[in-house]
C-alpha positions as CSV (number, residue, x, y, z in Angstrom):
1,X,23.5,-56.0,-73.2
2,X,25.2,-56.0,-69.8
3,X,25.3,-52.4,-68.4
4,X,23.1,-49.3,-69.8
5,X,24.5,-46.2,-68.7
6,X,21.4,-43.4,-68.3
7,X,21.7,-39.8,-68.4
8,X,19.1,-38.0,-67.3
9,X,18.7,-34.5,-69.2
10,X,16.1,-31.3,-68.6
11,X,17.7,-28.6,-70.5
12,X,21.2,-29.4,-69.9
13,X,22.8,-28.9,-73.4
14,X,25.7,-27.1,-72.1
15,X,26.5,-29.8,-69.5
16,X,26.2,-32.9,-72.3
17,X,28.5,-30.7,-74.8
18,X,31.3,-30.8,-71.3
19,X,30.5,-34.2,-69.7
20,X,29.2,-36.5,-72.0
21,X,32.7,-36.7,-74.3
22,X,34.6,-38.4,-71.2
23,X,31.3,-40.8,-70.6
24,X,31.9,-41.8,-74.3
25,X,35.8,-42.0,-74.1
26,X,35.8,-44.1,-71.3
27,X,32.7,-46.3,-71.0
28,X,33.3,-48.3,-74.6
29,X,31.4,-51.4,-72.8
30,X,28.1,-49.7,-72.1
31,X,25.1,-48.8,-74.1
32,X,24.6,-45.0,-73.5
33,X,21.4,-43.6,-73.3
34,X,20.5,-40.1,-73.0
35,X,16.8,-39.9,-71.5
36,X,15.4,-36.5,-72.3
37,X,12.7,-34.5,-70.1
38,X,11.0,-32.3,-72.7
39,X,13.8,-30.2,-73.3
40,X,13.7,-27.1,-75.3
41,X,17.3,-26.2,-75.6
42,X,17.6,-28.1,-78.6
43,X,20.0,-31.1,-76.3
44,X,18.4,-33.3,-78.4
45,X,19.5,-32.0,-81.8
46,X,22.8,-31.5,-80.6
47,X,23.3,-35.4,-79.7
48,X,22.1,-36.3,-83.2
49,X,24.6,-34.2,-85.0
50,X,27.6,-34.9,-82.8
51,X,26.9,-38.5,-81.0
52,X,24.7,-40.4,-83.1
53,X,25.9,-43.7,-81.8
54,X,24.0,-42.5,-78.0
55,X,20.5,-43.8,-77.8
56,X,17.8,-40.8,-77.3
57,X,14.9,-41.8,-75.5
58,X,12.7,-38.9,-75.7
59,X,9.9,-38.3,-72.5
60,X,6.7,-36.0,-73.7
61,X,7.4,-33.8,-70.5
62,X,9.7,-33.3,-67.4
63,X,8.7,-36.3,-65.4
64,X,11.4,-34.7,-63.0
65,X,14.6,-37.1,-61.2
66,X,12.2,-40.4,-60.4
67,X,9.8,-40.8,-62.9
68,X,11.9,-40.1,-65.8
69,X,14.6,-42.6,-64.7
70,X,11.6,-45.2,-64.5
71,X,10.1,-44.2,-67.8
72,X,13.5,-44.6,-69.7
73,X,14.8,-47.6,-67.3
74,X,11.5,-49.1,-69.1
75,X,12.8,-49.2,-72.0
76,X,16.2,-50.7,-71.0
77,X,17.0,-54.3,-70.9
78,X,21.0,-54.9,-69.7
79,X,21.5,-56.9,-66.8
80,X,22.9,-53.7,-65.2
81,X,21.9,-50.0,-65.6
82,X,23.8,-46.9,-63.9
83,X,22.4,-43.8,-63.6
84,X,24.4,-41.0,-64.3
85,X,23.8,-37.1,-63.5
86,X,24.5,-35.1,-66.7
87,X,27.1,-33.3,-64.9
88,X,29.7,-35.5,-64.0
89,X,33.1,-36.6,-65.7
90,X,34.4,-39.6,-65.3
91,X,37.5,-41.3,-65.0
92,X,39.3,-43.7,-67.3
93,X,38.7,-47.3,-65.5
94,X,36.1,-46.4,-63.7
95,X,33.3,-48.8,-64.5
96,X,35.8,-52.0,-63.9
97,X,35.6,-51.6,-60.3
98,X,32.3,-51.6,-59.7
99,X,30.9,-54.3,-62.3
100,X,33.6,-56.9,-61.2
101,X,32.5,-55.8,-57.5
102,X,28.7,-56.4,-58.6
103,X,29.3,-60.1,-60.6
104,X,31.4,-61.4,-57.7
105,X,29.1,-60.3,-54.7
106,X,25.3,-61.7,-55.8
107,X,23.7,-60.0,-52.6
108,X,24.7,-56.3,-53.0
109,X,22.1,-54.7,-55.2
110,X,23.3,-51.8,-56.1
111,X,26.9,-49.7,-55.8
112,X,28.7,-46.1,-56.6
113,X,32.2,-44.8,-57.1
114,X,34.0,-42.2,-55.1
115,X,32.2,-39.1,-55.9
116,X,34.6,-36.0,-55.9
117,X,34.0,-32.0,-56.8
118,X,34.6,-31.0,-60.1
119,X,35.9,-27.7,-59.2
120,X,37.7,-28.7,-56.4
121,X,39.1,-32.2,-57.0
122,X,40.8,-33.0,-54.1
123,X,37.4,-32.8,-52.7
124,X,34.5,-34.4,-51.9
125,X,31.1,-33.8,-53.6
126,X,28.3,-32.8,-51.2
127,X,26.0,-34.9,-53.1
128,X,27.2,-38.3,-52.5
129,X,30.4,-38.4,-51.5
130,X,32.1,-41.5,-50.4
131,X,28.5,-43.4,-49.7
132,X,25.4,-42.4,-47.8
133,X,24.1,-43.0,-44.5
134,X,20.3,-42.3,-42.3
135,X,20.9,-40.9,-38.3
136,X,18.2,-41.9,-36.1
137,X,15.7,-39.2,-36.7
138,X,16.4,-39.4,-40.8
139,X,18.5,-36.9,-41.4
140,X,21.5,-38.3,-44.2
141,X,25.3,-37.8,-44.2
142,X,28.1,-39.6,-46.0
143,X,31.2,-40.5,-45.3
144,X,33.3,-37.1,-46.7
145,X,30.0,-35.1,-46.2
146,X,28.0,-33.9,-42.9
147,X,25.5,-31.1,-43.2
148,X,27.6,-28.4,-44.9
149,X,30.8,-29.7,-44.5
150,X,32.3,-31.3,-46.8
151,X,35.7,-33.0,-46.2
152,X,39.0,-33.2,-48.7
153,X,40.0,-36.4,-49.9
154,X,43.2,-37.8,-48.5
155,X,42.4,-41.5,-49.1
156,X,40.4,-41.8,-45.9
157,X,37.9,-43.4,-47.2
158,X,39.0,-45.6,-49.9
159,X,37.7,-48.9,-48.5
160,X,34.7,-50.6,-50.2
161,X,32.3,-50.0,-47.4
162,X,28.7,-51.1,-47.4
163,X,26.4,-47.9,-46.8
164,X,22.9,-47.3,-46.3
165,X,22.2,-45.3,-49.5
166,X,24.5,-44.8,-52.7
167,X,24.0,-41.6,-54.6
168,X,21.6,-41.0,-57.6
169,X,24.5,-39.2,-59.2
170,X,26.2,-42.2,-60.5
171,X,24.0,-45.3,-59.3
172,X,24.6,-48.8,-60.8
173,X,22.0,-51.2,-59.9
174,X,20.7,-54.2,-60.8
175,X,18.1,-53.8,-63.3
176,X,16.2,-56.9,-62.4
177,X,16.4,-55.9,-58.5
178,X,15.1,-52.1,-59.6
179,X,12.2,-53.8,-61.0
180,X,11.5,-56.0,-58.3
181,X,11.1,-53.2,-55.7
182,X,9.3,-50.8,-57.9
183,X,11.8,-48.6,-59.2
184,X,11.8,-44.9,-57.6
185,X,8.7,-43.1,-56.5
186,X,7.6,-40.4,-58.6
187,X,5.9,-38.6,-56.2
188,X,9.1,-37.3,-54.9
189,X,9.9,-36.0,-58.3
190,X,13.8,-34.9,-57.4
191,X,15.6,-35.4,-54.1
192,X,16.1,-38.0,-51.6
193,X,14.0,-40.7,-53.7
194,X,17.5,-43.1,-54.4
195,X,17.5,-43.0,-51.0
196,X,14.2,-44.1,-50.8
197,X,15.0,-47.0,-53.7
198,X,18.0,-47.8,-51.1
199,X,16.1,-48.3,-47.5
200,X,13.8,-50.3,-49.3
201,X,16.3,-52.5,-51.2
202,X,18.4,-52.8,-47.6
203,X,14.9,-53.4,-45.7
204,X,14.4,-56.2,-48.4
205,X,18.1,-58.4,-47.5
206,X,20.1,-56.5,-49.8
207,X,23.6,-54.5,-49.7
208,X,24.4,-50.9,-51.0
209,X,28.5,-50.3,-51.4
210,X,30.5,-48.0,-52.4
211,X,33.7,-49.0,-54.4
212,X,36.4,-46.2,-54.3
213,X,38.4,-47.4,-56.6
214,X,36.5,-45.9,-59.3
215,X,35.8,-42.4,-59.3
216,X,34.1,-39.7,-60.8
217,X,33.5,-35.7,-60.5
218,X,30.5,-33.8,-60.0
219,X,29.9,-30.8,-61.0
220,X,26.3,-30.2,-58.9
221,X,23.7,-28.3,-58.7
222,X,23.3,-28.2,-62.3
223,X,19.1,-28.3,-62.2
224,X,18.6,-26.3,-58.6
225,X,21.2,-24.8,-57.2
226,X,21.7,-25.2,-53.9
227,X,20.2,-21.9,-52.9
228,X,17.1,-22.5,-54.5
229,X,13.5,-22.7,-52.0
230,X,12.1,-24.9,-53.9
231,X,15.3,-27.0,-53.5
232,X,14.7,-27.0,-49.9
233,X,10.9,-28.0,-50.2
234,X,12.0,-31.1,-52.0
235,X,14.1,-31.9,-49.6
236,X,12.0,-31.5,-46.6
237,X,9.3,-32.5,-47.9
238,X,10.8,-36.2,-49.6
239,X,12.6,-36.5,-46.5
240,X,8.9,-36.6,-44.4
241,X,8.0,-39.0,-47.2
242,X,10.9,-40.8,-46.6
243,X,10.5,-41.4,-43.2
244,X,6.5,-42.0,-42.9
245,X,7.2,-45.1,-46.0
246,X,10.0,-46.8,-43.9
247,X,9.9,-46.4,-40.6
248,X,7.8,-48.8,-38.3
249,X,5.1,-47.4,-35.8
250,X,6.9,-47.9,-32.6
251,X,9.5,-45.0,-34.1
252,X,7.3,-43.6,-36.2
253,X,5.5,-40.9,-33.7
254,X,8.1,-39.9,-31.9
255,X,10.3,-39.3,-34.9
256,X,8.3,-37.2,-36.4
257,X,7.5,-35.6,-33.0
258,X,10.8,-34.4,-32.7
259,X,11.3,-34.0,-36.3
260,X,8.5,-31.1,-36.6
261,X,10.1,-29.2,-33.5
262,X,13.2,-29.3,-35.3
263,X,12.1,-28.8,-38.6
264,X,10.5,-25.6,-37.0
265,X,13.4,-24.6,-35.3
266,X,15.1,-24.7,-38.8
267,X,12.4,-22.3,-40.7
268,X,13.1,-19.6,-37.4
269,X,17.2,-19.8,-38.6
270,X,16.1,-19.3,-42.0
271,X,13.9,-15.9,-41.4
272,X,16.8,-14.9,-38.7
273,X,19.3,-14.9,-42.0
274,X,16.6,-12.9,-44.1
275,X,15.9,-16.3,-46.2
276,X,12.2,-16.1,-46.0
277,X,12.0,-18.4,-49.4
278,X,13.2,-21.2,-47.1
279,X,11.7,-21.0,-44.3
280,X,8.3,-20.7,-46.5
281,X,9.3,-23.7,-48.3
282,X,9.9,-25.8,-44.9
283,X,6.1,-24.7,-43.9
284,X,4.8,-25.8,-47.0
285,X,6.8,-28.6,-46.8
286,X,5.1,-30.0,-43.6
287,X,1.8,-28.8,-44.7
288,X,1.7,-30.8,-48.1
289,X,2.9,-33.9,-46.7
290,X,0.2,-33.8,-44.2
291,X,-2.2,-33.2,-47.6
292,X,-0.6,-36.3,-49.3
293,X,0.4,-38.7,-46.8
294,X,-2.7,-40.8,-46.9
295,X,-1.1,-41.8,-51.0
296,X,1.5,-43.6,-49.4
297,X,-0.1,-45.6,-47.0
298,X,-0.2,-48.7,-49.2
299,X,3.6,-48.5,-50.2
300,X,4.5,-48.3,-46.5
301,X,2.4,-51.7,-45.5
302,X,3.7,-53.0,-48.0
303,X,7.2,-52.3,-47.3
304,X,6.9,-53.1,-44.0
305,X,5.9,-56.5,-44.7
306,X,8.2,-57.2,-46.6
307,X,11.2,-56.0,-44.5
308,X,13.5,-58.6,-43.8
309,X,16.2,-56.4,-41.9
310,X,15.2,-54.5,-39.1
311,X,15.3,-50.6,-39.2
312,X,17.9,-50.7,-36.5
313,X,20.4,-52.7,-38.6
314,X,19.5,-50.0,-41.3
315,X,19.6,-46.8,-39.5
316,X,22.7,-44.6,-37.0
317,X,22.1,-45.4,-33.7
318,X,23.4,-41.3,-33.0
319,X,21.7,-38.2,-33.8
320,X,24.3,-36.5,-35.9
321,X,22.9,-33.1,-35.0
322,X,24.2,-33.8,-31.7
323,X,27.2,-35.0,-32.8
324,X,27.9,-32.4,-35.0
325,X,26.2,-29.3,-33.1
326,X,27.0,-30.1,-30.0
327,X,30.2,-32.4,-29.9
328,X,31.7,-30.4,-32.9
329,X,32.0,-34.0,-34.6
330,X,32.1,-32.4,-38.5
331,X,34.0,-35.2,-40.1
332,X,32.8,-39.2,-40.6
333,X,36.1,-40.9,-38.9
334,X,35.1,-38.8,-35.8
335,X,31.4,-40.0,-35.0
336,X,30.7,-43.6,-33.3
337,X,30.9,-46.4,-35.9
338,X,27.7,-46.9,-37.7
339,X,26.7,-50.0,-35.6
């Protein structure tokens, strides 16, 4: 089999019954897999009585974002697999661009499409975007995406680019390269650990592009909204993971020097906007990663000897706080080019 398509589901019957008709319609060249989390919304019955030609690979509880991926990517043996949120629609053509990008360009890894709001699609989506990059003190962006805002798309973007990071919400990889690196780390459960996959797969020699000429919409959000505290304790907390796994000693301290003062300074906004959830989940954020750090000291000597691209060829060379706080720089085109 050539390409896999995986959709990851946790009681999302009501987003397979809207998404998964245009993943059938227009993906006739892939096997699609629906990789299910324990649900108890009966998902599961309803694929067998309207789509029994989609594989069901059924997990014996939520293993969350990372570990169920891994657990069903297991179990998968195409050349290529794309993971695939359960909430996005995609476009007729879509998979052409990327696979014929992927066969002809051996050292790129892993790709996305365009990624554009469902409910707005002249849009970008906040979760991906047009391809993901890492500022100097960790914090991502993508091109079409800083912080909070989120650009419209008027074909600004619509070269192939390489990026840092390409979005878990429609991912195709290289199933023997996934492998290689060890797949994504459970411990993060959900949030920020493709990213992870991707600095690791760029530390290792290998490319991350995003192809524009296929494109998709997601919906979002359609686990934890974006509201949610525990939302923002995954992504704190993953991001300190993120950082302590990848980054090399001499950056090391003083990145995560600065990063607690700002991290701190981002709890006191939350509790000035009456969101005491958040800035709770920041504090807990910091103090479990200090709890759990010592896990992960074997992955990052590991991954740092086997970096092969140095984190400055990796990472922004700007803080895009500054740039976007202080310079009012809000959109991509607008900040100094990546390198």
């Amino acid at each position: 089999m050539r390409l896999s398509i995986i959709i990851l589901n946790w009681n999302g019957r009501s987003m397979i019954e809207q998404f998964l008709p245009s993943v059938v319609k227009y993906s006739p060249e892939a096997e699609i897999v629906v990789a299910d989390n324990a649900s108890t919304d009966e998902s599961s019955k309803f694929l067998s009585d309207n789509y029994p030609t989609v594989r069901q690979i059924i997990l014996d509880c939520n293993y969350g974002f990372a570990e169920g991926y891994n657990r069903a990517i297991a179990q998968v043996n195409s050349e290529y697999i794309l993971l695939l949120n359960n909430d996005v629609e995609v476009t007729d053509g879509w998979l052409d661009p990327l696979l014929t990008y992927m066969d002809a360009n051996i050292n790129v890894a892993a790709c996305q499409p365009k990624l554009l709001c469902h409910w707005e699609k002249d849009s970008f989506e906040y979760a991906g975007a047009c391809g993901g990059y890492i500022d100097l003190l960790g914090y991502p962006y993508c091109r079409g995406r800083i912080f909070d805002t989120v650009e419209q798309d008027f074909g600004q973007y619509d070269t192939t680019t390489k990026v840092t990071w390409a979005t878990g919400a429609a991912l195709l990889i290289r199933n023997s390269v996934f492998r290689e690196v060890g797949g994504l780390d459970k411990r993060f459960f959900a949030h920020q650990e493709e990213i992870d996959l991707c600095w690791r797969l760029r530390a290792r020699g290998y490319d991350i592009v995003c192809i524009p000429d296929s494109v998709v919409f997601h919906f979002g959000g359609g686990t934890l909204k974006k509201d949610n505290p525990q939302k923002t304790y995954l992504n704190f907390r993953n991001n300190l993971f993120l950082l302590y796994k990848n980054l090399p000693m001499h950056r090391l301290w003083w990145v995560m020097s600065i990063r607690t003062v700002l991290d701190a300074m981002a709890a006191m906004v939350f509790l000035l906007k009456g969101k005491r959830g958040d800035a709770a989940a920041i504090w807990k954020a910091h103090k479990d990663f200090q709890i759990k750090k010592k896990g992960f000291k074997e992955d990052r000597l590991q991954n740092l000897q086997k970096q092969k691209v140095s984190t400055q060829k990796i990472l922004s060379r700007h803080c895009i706080l500054f740039q976007y706080y202080a310079l009012s720089r809000k959109t991509f085109n607008q900040l100094p080019k990546f390198q």
